[in-house]
Residue frames as qw, qx, qy, qz and C-alpha x, y, z in Angstrom:
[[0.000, 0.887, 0.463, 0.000, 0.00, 0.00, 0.00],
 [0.426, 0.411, -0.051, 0.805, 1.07, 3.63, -0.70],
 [0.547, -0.293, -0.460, 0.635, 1.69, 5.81, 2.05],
 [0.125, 0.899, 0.281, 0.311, 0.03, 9.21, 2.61],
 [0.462, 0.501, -0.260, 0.684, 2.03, 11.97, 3.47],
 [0.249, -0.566, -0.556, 0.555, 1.69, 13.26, 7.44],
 [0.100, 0.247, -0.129, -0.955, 2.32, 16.99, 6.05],
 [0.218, -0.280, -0.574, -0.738, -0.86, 16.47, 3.33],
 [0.367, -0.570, -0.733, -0.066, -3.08, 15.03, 6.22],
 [0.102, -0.618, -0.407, 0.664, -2.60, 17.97, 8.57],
 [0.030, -0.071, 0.308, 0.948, -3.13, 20.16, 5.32],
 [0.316, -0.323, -0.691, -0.564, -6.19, 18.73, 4.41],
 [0.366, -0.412, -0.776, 0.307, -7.25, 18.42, 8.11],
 [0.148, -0.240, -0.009, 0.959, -6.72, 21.96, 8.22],
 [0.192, -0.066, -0.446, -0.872, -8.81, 22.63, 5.12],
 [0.328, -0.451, -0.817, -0.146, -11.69, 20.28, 6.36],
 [0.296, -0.511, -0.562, 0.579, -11.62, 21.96, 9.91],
 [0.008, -0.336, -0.048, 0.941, -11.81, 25.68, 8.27],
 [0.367, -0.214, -0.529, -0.735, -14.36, 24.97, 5.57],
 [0.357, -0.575, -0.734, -0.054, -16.79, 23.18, 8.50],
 [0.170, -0.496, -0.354, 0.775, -16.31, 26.54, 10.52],
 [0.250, 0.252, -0.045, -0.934, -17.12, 29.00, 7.90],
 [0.336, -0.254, -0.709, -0.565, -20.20, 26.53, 6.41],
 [0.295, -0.451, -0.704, 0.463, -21.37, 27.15, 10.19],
 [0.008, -0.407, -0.126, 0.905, -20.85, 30.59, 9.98],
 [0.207, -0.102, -0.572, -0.788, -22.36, 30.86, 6.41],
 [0.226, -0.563, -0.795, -0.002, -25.87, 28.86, 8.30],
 [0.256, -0.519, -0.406, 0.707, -25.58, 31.38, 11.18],
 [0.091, -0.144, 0.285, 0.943, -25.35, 34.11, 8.77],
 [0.148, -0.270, -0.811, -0.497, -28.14, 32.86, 6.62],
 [0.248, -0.592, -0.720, 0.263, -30.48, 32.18, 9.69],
 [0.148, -0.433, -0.120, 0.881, -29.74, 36.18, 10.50],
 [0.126, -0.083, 0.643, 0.751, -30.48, 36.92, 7.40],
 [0.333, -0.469, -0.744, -0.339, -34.03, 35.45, 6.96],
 [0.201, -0.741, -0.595, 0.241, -35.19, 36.67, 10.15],
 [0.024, -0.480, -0.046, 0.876, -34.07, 40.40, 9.40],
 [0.039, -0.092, -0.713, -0.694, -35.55, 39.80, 6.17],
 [0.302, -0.625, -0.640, -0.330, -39.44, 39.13, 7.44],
 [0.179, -0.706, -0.362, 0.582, -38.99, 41.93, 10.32],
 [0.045, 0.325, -0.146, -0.933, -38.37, 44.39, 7.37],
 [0.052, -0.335, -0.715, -0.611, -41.11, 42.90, 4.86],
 [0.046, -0.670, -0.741, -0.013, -43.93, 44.00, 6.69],
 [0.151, -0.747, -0.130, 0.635, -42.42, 47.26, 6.96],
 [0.340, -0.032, 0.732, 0.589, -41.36, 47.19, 3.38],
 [0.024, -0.313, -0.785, -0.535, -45.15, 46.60, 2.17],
 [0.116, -0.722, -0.539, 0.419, -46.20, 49.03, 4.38],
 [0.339, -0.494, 0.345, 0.723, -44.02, 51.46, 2.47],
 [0.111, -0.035, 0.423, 0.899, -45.12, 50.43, -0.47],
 [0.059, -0.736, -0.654, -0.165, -48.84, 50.73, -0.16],
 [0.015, -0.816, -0.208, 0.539, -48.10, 54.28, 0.76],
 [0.136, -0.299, 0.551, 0.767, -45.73, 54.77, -2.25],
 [0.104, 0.446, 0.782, 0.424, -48.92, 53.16, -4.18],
 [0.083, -0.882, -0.455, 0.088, -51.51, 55.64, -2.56],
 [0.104, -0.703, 0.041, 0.703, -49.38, 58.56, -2.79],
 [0.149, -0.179, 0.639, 0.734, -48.40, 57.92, -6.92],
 [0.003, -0.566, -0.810, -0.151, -52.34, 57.61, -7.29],
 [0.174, -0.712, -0.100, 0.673, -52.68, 61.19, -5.35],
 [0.155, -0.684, 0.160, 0.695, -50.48, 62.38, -7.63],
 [0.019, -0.193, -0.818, -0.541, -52.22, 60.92, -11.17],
 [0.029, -0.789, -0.613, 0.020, -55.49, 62.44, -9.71],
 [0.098, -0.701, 0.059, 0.704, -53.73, 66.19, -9.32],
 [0.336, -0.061, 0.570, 0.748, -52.13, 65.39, -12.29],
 [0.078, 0.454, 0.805, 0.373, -55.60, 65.06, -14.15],
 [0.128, -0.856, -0.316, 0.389, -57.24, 67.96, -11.84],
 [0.240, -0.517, 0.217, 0.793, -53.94, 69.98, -13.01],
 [0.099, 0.050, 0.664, 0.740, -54.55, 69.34, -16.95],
 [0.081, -0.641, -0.754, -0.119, -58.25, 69.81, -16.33],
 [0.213, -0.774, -0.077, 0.591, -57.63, 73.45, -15.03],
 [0.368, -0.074, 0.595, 0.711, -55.43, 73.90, -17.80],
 [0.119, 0.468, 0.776, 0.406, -57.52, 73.02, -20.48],
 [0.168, -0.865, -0.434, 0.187, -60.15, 75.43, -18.61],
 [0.448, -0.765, -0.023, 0.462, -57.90, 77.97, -18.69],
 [0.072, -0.064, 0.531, 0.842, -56.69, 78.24, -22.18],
 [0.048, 0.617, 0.707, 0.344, -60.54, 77.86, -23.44],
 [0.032, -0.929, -0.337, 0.149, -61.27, 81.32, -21.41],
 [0.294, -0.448, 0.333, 0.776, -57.93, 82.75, -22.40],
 [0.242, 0.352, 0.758, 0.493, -59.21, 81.83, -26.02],
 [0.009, 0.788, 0.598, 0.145, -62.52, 83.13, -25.24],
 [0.184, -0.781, -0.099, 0.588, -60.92, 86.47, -23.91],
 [0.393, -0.162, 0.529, 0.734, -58.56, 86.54, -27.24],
 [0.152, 0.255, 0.574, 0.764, -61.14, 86.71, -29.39],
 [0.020, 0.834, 0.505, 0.221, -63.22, 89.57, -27.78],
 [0.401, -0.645, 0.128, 0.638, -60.23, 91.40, -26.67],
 [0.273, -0.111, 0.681, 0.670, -59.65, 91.32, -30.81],
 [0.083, 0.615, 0.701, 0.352, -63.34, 92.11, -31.39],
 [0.157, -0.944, -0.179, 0.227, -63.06, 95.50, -29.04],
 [0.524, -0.415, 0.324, 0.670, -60.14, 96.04, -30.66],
 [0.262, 0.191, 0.540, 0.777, -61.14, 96.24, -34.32],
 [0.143, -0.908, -0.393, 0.035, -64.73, 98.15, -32.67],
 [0.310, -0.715, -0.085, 0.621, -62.28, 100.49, -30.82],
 [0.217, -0.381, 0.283, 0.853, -60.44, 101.41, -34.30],
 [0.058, 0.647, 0.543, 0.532, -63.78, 101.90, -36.09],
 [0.197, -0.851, -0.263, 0.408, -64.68, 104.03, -33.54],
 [0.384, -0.528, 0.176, 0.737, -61.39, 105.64, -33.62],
 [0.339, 0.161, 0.581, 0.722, -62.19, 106.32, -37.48],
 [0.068, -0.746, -0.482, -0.454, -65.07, 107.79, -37.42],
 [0.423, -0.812, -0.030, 0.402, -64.23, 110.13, -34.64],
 [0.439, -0.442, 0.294, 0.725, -61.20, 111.10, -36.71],
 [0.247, 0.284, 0.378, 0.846, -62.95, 111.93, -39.73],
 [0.121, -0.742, -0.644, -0.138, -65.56, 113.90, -37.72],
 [0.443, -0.549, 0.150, 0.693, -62.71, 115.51, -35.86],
 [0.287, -0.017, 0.504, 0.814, -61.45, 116.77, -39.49],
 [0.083, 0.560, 0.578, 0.587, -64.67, 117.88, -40.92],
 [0.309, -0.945, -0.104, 0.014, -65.59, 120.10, -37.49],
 [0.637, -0.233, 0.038, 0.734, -62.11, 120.89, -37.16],
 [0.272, 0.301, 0.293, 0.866, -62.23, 124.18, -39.18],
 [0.250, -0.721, -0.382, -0.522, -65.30, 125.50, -37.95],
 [0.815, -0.474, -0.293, 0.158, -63.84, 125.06, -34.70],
 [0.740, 0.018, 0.073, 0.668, -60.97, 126.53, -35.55],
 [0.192, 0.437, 0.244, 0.844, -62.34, 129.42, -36.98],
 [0.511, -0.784, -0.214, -0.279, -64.79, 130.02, -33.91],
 [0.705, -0.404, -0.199, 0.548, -61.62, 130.19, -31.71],
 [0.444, 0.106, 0.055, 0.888, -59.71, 132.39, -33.72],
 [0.048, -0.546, -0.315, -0.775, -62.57, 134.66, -33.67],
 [0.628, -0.629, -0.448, 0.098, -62.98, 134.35, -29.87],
 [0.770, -0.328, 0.007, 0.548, -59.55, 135.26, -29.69],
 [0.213, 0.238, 0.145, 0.936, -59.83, 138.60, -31.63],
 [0.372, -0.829, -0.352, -0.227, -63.11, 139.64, -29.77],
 [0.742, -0.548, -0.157, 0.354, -61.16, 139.07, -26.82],
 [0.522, 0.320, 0.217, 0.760, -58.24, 141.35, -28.60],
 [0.075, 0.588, 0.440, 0.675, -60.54, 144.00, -29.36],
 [0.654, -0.608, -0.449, 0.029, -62.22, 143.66, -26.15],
 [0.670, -0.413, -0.209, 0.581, -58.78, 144.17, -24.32],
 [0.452, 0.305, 0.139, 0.827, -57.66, 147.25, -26.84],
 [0.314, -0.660, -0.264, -0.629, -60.81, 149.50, -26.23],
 [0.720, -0.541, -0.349, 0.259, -60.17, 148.59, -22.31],
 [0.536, -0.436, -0.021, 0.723, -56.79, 149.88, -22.05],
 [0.046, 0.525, 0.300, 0.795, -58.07, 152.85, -24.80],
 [0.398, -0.752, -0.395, -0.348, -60.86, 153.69, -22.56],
 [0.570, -0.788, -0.172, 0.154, -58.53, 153.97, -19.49],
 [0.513, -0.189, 0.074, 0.834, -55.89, 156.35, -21.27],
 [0.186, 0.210, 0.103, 0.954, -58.07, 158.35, -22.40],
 [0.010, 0.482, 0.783, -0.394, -60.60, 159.54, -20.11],
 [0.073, 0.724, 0.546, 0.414, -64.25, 161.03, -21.73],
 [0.032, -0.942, -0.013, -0.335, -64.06, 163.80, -19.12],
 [0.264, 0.601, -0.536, 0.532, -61.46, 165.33, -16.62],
 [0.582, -0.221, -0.720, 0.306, -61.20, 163.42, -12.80],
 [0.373, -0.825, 0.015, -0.425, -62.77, 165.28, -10.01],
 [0.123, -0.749, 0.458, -0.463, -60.81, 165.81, -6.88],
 [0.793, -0.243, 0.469, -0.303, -62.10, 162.83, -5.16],
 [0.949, 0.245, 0.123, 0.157, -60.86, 160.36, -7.82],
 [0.671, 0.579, -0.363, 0.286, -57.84, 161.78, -8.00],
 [0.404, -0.663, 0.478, -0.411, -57.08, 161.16, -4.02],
 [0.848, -0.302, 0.380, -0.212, -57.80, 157.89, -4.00]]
């Protein structure tokens, strides 16, 4: 028979003795493992039924939000086009006014100017009338 070496058998004894320690440790581990595992799942799927109820939340705003929208351009719209109907009113207006303006505009013009030479006249005969006086001041008007 052939002879094993002493030196291989404590190697191997070795190897036997360290692989049954860490396939202990690896159980040990494991065990750990699983039970931290089902103390966090119920916290887990507590988590995500809120993550579900909150991502619902926020797909109902959404829909509220685009529903506002919407609303909100359709009266913008509806302003546009009667902001654009007082507009093209305002510059008819504005036309006719400007060509009535122009056709009274002379007569208007011409009744100032002639206000403005009454007034003239008015002012000349004034300061005539009080350089030269119709008769001669009596005593009393020339005290005071």
């Amino acid at each position: 028979m052939i002879e094993i070496p002493t030196w291989w058998l404590v190697i191997s004894a070795i190897f036997f003795c360290v692989n049954i320690i860490l396939f202990l440790a690896l159980l040990a581990l494991m065990t750990h493992l699983i039970r931290f595992i089902e103390t966090v799942e119920p916290r887990l799927e507590s988590l995500m039924a809120q993550v579900e109820s909150a991502a619902e939340q926020v797909q109902a705003t959404a829909k509220k939000v685009e529903g506002l929208a919407e609303s909100a351009n359709a009266v913008v719209g509806g302003f546009g086009t009667k902001a654009k109907a007082l507009g093209g009113a305002a510059d008819s207006l504005a036309g006719l006014v400007a060509g009535q303006v122009q056709r009274i505009y002379p007569m208007v013009s011409a009744a100032t100017s002639l206000f403005n030479l009454i007034r003239a006249v008015m002012a000349i005969r004034s300061n005539a009338a009080k350089s030269h006086p119709k008769h001669p001041p009596t005593p009393a008007e020339d005290e005071s």
